[in-house]
PDB file of N, CA, C and O in Angstrom:
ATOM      1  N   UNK A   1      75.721  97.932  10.419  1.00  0.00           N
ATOM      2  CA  UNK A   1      75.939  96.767   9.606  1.00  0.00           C
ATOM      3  C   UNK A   1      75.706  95.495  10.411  1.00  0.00           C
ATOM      4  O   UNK A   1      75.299  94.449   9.907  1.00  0.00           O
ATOM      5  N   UNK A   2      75.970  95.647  11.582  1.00  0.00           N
ATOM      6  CA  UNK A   2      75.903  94.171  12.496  1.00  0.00           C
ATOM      7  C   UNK A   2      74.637  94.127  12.674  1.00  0.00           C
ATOM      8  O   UNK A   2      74.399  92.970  13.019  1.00  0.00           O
ATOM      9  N   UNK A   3      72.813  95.256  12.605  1.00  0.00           N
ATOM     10  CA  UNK A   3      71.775  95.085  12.780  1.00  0.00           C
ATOM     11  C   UNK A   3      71.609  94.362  11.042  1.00  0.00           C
ATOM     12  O   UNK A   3      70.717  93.523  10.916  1.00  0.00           O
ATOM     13  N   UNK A   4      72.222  94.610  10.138  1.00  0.00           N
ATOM     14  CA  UNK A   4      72.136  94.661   9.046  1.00  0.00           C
ATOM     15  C   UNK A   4      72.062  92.985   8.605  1.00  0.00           C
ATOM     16  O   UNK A   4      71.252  92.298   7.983  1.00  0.00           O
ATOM     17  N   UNK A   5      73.399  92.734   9.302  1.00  0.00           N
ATOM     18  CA  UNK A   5      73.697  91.226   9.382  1.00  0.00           C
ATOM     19  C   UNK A   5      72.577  90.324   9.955  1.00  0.00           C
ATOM     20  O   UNK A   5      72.029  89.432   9.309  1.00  0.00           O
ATOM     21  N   UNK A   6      72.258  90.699  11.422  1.00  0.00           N
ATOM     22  CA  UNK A   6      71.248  90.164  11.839  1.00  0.00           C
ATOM     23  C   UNK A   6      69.930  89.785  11.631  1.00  0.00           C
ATOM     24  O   UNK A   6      69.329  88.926  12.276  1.00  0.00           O
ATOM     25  N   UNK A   7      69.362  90.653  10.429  1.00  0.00           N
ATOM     26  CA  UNK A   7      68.259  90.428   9.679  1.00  0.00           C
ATOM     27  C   UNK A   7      68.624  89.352   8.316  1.00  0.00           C
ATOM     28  O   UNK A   7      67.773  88.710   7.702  1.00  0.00           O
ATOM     29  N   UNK A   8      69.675  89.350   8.118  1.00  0.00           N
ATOM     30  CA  UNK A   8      69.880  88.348   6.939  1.00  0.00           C
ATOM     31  C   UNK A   8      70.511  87.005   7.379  1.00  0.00           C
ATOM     32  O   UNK A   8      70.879  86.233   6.494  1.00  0.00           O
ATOM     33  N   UNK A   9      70.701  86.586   8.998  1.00  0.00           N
ATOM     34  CA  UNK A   9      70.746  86.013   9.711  1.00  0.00           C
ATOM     35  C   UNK A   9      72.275  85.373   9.152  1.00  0.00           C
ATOM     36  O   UNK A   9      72.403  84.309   8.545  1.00  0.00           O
ATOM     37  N   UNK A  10      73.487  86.415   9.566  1.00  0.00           N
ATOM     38  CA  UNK A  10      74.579  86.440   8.968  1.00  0.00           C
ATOM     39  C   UNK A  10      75.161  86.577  10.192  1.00  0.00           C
ATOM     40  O   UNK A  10      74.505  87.091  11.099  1.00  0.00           O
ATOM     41  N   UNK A  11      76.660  86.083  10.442  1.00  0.00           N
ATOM     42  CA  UNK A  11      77.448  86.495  11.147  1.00  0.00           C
ATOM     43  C   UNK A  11      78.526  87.385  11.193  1.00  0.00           C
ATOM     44  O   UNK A  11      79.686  87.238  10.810  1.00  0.00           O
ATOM     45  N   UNK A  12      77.802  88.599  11.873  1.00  0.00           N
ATOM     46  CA  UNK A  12      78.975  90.197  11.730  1.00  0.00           C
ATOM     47  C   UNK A  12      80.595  89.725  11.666  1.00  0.00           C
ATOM     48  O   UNK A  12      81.238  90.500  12.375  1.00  0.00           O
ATOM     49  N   UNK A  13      81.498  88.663  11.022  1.00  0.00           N
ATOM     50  CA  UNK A  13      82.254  88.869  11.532  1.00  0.00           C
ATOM     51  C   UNK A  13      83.351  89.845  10.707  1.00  0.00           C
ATOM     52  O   UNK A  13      83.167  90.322   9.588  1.00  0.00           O
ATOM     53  N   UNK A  14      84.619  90.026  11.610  1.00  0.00           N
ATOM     54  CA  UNK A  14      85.454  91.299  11.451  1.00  0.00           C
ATOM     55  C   UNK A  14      85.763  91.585   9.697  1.00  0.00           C
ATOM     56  O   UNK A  14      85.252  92.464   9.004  1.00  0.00           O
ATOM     57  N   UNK A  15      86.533  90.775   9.376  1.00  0.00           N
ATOM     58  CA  UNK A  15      86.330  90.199   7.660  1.00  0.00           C
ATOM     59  C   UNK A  15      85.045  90.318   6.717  1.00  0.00           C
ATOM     60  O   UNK A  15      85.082  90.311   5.487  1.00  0.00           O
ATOM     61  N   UNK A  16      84.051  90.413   7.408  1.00  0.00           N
ATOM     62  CA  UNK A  16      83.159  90.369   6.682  1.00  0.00           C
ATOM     63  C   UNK A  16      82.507  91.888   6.453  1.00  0.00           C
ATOM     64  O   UNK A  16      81.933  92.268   5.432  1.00  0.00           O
ATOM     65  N   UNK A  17      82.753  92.680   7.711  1.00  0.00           N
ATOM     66  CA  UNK A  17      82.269  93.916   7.836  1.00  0.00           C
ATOM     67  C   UNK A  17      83.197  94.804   7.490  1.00  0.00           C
ATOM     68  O   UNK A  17      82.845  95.979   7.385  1.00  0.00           O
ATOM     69  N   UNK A  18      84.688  94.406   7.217  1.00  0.00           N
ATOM     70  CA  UNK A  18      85.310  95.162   6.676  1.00  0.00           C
ATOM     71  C   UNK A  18      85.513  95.279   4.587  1.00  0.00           C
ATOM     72  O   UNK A  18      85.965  96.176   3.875  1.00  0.00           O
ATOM     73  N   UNK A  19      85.000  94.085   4.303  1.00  0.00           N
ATOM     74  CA  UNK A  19      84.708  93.970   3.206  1.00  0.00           C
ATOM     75  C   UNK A  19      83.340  94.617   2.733  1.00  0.00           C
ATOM     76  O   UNK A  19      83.203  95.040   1.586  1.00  0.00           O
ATOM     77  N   UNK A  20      82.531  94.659   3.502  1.00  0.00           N
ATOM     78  CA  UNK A  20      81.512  95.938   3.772  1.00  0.00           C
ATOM     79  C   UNK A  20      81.860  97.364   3.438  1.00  0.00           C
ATOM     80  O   UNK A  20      81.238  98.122   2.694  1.00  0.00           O
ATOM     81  N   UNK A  21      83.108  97.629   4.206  1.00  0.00           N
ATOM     82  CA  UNK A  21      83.398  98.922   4.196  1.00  0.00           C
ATOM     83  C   UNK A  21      84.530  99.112   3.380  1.00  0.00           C
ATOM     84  O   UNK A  21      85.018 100.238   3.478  1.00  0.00           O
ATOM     85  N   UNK A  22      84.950  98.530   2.799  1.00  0.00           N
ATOM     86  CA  UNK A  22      85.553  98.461   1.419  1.00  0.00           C
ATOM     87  C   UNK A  22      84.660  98.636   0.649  1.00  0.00           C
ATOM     88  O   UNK A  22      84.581  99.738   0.106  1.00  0.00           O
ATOM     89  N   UNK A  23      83.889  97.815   0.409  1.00  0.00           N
ATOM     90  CA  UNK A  23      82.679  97.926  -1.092  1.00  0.00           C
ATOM     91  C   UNK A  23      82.169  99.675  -0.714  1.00  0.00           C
ATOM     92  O   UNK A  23      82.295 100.431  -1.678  1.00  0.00           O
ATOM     93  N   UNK A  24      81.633 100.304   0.565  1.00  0.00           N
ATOM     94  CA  UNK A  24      81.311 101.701   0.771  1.00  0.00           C
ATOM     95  C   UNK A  24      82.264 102.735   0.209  1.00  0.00           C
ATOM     96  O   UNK A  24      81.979 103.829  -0.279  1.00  0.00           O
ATOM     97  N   UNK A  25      83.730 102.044   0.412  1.00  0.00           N
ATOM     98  CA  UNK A  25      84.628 103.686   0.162  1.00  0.00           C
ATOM     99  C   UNK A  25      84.964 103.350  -1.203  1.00  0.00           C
ATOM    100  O   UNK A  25      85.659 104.037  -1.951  1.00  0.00           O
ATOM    101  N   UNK A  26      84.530 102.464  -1.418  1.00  0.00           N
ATOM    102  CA  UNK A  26      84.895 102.188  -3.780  1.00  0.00           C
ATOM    103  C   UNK A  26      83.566 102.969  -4.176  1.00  0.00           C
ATOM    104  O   UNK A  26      83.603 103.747  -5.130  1.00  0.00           O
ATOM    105  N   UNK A  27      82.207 102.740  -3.341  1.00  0.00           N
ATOM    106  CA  UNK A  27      81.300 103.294  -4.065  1.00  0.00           C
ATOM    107  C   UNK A  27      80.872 104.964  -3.612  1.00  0.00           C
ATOM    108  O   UNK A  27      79.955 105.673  -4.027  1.00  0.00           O
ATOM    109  N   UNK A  28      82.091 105.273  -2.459  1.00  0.00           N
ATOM    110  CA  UNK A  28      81.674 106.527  -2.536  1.00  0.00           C
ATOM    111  C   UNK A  28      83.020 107.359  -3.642  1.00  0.00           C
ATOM    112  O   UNK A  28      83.035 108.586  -3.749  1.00  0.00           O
ATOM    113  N   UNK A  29      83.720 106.755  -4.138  1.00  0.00           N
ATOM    114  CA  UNK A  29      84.933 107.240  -5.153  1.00  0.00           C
ATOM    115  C   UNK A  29      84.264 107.054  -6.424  1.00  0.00           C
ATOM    116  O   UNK A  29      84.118 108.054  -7.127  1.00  0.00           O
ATOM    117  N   UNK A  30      83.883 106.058  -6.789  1.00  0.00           N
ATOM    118  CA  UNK A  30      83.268 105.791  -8.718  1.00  0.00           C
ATOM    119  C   UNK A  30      81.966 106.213  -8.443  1.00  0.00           C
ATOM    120  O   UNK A  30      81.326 106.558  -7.449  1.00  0.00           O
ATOM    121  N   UNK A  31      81.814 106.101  -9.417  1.00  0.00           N
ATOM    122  CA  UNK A  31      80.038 106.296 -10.095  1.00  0.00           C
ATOM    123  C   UNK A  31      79.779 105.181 -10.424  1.00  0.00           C
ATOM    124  O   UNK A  31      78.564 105.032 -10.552  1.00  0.00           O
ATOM    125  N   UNK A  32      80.515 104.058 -10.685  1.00  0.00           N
ATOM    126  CA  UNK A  32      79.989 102.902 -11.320  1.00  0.00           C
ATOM    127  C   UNK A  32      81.350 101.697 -10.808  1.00  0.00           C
ATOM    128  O   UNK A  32      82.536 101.950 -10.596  1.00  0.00           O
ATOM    129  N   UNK A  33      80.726 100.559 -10.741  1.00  0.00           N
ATOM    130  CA  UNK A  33      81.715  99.517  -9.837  1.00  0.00           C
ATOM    131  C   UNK A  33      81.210  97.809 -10.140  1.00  0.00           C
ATOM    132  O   UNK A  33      80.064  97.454 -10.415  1.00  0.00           O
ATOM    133  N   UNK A  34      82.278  97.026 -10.013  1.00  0.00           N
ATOM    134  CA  UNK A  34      81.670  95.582 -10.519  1.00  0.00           C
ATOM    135  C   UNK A  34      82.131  94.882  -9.619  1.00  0.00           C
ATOM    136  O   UNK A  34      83.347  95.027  -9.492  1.00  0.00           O
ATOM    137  N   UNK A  35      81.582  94.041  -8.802  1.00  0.00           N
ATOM    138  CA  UNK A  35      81.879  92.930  -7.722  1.00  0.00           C
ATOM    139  C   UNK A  35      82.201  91.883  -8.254  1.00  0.00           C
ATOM    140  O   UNK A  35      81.365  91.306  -8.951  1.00  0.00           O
ATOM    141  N   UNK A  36      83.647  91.274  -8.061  1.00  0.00           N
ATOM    142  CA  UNK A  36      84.058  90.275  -8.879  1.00  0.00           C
ATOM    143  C   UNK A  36      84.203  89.587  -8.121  1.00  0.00           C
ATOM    144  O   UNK A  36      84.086  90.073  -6.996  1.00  0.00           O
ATOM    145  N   UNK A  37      84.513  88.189  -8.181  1.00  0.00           N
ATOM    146  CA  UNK A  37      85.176  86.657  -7.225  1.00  0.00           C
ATOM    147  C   UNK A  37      84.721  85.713  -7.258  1.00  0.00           C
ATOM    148  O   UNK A  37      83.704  85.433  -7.892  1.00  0.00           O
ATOM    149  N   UNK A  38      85.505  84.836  -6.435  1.00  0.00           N
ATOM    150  CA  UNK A  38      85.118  83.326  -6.669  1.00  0.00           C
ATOM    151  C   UNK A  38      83.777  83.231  -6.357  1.00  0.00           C
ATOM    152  O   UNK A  38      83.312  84.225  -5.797  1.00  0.00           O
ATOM    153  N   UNK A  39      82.934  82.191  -6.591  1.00  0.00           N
ATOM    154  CA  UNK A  39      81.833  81.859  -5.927  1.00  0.00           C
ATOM    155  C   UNK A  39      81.821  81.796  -4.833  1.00  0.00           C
ATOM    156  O   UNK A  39      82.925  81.731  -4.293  1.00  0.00           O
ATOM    157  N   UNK A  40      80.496  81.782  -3.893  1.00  0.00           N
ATOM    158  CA  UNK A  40      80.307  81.670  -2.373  1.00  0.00           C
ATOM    159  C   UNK A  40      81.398  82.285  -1.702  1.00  0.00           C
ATOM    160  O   UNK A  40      82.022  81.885  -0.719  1.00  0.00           O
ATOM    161  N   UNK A  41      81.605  83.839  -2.719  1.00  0.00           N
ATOM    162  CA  UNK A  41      82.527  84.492  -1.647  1.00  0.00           C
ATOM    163  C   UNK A  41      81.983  85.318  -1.159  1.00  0.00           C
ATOM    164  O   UNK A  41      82.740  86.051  -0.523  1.00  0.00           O
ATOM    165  N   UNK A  42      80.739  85.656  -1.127  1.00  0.00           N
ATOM    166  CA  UNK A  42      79.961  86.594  -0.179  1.00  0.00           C
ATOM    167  C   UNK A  42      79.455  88.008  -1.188  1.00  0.00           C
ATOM    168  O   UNK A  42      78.818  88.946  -0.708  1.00  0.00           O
ATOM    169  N   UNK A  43      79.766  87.951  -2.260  1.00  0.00           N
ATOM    170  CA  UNK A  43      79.686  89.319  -2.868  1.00  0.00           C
ATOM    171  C   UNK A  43      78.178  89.711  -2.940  1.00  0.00           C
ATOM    172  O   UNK A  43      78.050  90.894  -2.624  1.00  0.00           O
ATOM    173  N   UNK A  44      77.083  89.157  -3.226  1.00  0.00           N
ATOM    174  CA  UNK A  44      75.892  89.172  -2.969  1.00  0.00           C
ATOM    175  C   UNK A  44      75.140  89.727  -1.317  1.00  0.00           C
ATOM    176  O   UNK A  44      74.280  90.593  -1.155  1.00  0.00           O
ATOM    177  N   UNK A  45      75.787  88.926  -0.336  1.00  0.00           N
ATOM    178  CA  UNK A  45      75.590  89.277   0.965  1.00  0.00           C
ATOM    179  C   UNK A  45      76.040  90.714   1.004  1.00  0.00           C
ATOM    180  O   UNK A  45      75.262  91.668   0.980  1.00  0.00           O
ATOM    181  N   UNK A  46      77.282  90.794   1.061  1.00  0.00           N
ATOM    182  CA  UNK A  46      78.212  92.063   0.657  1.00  0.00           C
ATOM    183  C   UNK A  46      77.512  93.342   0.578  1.00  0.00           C
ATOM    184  O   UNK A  46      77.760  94.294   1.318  1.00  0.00           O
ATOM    185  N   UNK A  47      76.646  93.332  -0.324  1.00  0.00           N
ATOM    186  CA  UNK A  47      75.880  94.110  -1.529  1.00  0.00           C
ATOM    187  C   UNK A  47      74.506  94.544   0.055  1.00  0.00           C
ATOM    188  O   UNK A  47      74.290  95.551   0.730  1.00  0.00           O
ATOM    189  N   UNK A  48      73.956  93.222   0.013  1.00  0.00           N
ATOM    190  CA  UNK A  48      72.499  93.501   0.555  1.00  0.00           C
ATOM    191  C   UNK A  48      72.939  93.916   1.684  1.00  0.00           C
ATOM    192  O   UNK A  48      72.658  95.115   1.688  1.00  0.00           O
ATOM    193  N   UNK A  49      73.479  93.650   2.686  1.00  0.00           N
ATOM    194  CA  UNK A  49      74.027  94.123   4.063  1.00  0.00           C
ATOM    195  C   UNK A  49      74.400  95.534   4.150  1.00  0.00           C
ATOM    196  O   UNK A  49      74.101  96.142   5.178  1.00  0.00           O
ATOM    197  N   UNK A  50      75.235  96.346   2.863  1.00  0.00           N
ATOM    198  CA  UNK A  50      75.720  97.288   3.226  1.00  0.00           C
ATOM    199  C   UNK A  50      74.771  98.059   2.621  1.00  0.00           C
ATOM    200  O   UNK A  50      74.752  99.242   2.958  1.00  0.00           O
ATOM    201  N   UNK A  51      73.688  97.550   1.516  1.00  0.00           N
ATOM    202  CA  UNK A  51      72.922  98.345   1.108  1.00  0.00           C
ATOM    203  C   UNK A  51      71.387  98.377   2.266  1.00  0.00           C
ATOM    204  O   UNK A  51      70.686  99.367   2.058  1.00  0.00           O
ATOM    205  N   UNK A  52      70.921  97.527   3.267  1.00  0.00           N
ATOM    206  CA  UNK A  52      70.345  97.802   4.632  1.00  0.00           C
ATOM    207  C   UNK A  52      71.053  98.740   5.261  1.00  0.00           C
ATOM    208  O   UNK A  52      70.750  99.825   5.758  1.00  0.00           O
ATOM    209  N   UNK A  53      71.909  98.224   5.169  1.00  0.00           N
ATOM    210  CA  UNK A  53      72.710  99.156   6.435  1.00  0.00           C
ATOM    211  C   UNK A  53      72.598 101.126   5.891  1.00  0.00           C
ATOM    212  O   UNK A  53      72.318 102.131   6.545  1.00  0.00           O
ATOM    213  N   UNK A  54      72.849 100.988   4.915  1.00  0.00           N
ATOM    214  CA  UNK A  54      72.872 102.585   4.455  1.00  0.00           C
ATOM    215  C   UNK A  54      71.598 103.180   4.420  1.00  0.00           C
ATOM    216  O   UNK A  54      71.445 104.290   4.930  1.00  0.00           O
ATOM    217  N   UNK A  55      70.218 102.306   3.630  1.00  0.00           N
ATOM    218  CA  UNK A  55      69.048 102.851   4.234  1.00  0.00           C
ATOM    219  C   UNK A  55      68.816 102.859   5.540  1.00  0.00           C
ATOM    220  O   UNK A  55      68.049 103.786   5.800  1.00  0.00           O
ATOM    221  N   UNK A  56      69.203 102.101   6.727  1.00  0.00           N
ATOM    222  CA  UNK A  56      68.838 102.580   8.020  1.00  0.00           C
ATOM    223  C   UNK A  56      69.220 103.950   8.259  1.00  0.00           C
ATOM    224  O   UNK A  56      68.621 104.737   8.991  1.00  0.00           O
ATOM    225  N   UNK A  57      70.303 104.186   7.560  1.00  0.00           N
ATOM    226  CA  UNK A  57      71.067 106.190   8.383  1.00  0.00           C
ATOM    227  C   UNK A  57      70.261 106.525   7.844  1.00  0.00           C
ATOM    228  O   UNK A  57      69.959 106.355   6.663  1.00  0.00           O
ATOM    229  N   UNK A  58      69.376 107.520   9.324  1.00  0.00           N
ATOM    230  CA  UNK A  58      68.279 108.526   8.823  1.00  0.00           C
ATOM    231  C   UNK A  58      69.218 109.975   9.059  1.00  0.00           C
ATOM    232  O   UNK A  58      68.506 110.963   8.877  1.00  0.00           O
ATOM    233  N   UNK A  59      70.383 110.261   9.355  1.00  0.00           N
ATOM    234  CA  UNK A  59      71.283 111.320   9.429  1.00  0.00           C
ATOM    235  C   UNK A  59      71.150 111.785   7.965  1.00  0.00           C
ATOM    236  O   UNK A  59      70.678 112.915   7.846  1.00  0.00           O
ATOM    237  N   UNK A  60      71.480 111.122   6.799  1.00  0.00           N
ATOM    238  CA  UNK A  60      71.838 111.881   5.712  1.00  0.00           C
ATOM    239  C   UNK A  60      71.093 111.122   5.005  1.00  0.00           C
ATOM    240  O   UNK A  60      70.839 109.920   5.081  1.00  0.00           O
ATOM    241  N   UNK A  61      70.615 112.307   3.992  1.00  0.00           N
ATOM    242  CA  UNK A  61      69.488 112.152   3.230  1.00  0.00           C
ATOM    243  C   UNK A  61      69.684 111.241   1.854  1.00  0.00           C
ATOM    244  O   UNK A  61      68.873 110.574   1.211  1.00  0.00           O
ATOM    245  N   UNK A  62      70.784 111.436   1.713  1.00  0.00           N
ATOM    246  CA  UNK A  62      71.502 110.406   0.581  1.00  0.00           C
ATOM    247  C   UNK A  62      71.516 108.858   0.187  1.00  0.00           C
ATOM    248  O   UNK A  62      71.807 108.193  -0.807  1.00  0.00           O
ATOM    249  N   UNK A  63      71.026 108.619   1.547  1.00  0.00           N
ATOM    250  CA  UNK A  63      71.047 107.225   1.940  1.00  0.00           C
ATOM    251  C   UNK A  63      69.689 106.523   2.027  1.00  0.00           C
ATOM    252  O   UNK A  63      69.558 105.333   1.741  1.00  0.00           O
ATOM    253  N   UNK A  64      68.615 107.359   2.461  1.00  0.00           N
ATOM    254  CA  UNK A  64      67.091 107.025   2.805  1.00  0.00           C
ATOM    255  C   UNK A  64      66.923 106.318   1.853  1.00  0.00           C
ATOM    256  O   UNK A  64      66.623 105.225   2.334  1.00  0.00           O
ATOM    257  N   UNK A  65      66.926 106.214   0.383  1.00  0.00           N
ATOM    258  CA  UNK A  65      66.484 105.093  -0.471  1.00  0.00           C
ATOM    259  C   UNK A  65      67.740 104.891  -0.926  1.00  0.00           C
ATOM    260  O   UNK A  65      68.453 105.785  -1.383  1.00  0.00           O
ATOM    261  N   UNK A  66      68.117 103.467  -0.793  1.00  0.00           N
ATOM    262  CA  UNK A  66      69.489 102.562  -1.764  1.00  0.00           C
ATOM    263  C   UNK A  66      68.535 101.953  -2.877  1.00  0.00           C
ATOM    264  O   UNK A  66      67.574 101.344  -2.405  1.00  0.00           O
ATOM    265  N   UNK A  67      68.615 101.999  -4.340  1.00  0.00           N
ATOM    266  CA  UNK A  67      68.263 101.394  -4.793  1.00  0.00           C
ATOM    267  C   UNK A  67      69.364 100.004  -5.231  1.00  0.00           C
ATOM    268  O   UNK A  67      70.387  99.877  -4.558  1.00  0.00           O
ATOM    269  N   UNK A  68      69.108  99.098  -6.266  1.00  0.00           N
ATOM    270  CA  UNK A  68      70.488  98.478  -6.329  1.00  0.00           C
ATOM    271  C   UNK A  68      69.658  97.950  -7.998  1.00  0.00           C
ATOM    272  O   UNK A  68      68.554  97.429  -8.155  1.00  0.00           O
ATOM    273  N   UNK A  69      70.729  98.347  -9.070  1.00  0.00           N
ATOM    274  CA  UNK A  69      70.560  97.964 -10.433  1.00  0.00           C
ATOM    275  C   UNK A  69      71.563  96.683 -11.151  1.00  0.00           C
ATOM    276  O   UNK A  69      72.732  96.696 -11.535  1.00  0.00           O
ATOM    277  N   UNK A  70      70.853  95.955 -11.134  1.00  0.00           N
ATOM    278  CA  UNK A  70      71.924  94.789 -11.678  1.00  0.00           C
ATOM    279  C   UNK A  70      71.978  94.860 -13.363  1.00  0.00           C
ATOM    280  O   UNK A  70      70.919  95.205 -13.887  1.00  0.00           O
ATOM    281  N   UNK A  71      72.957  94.607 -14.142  1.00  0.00           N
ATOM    282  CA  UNK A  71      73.187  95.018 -15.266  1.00  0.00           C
ATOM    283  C   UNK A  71      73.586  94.089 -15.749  1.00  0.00           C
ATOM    284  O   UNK A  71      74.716  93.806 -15.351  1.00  0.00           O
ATOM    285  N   UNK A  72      72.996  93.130 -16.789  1.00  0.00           N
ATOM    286  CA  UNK A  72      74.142  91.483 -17.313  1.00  0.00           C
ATOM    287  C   UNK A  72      74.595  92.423 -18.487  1.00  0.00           C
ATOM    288  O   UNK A  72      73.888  93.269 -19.034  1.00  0.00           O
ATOM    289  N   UNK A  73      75.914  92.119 -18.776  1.00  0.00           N
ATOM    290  CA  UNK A  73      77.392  92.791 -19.070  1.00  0.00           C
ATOM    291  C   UNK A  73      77.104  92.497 -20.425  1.00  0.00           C
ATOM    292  O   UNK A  73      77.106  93.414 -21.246  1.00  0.00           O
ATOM    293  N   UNK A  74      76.819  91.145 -20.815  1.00  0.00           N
ATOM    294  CA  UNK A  74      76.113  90.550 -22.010  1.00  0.00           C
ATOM    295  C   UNK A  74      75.662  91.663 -22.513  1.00  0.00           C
ATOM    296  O   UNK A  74      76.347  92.412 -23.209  1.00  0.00           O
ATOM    297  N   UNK A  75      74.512  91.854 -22.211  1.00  0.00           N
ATOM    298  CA  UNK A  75      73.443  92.197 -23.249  1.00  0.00           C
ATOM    299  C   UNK A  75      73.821  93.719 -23.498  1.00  0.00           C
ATOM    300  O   UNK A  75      73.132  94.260 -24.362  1.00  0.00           O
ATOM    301  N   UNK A  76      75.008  94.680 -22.760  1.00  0.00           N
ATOM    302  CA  UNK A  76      75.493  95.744 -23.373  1.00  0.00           C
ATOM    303  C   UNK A  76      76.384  95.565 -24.558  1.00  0.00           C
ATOM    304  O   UNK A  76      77.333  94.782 -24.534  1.00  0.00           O
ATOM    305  N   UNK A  77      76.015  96.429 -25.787  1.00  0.00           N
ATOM    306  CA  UNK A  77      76.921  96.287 -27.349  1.00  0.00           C
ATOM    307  C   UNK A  77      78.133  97.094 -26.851  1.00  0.00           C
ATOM    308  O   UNK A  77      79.092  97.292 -27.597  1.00  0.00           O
TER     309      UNK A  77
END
């Protein structure tokens, strides 16, 4: 995650990478999950950082492609 950071020219810090690994252990429990909060609270960064970071592990095959589907909430009846 801290090479992860470094390409999005972010600063690894402790708070930030643990909110990382929060968003990982919600999305390895649901099937489906919604990032909520104030503005400019990072939830976007959040997202792209941990989703680099998981395509880099070439260990498990699960990970080689992250895709990421955004869904406006709207337009579901």
């Amino acid at each position: 995650m801290r090479k992860a950071c470094e390409n999005f020219n972010l600063q690894p810090k402790d708070i930030f990478l643990h909110k990382c690994i929060q968003l990982y252990e919600t999305i390895m429990v649901r099937h489906g999950l919604m990032v909520v909060g104030d503005p400019y609270a990072g939830k976007t960064s959040i997202i792209n950082v941990l989703s680099t970071a998981m395509s880099t592990v070439k260990d498990d095959p699960k990970f080689v492609n992250v895709q990421l589907f955004y869904v406006n909430p709207k337009s579901v009846t």
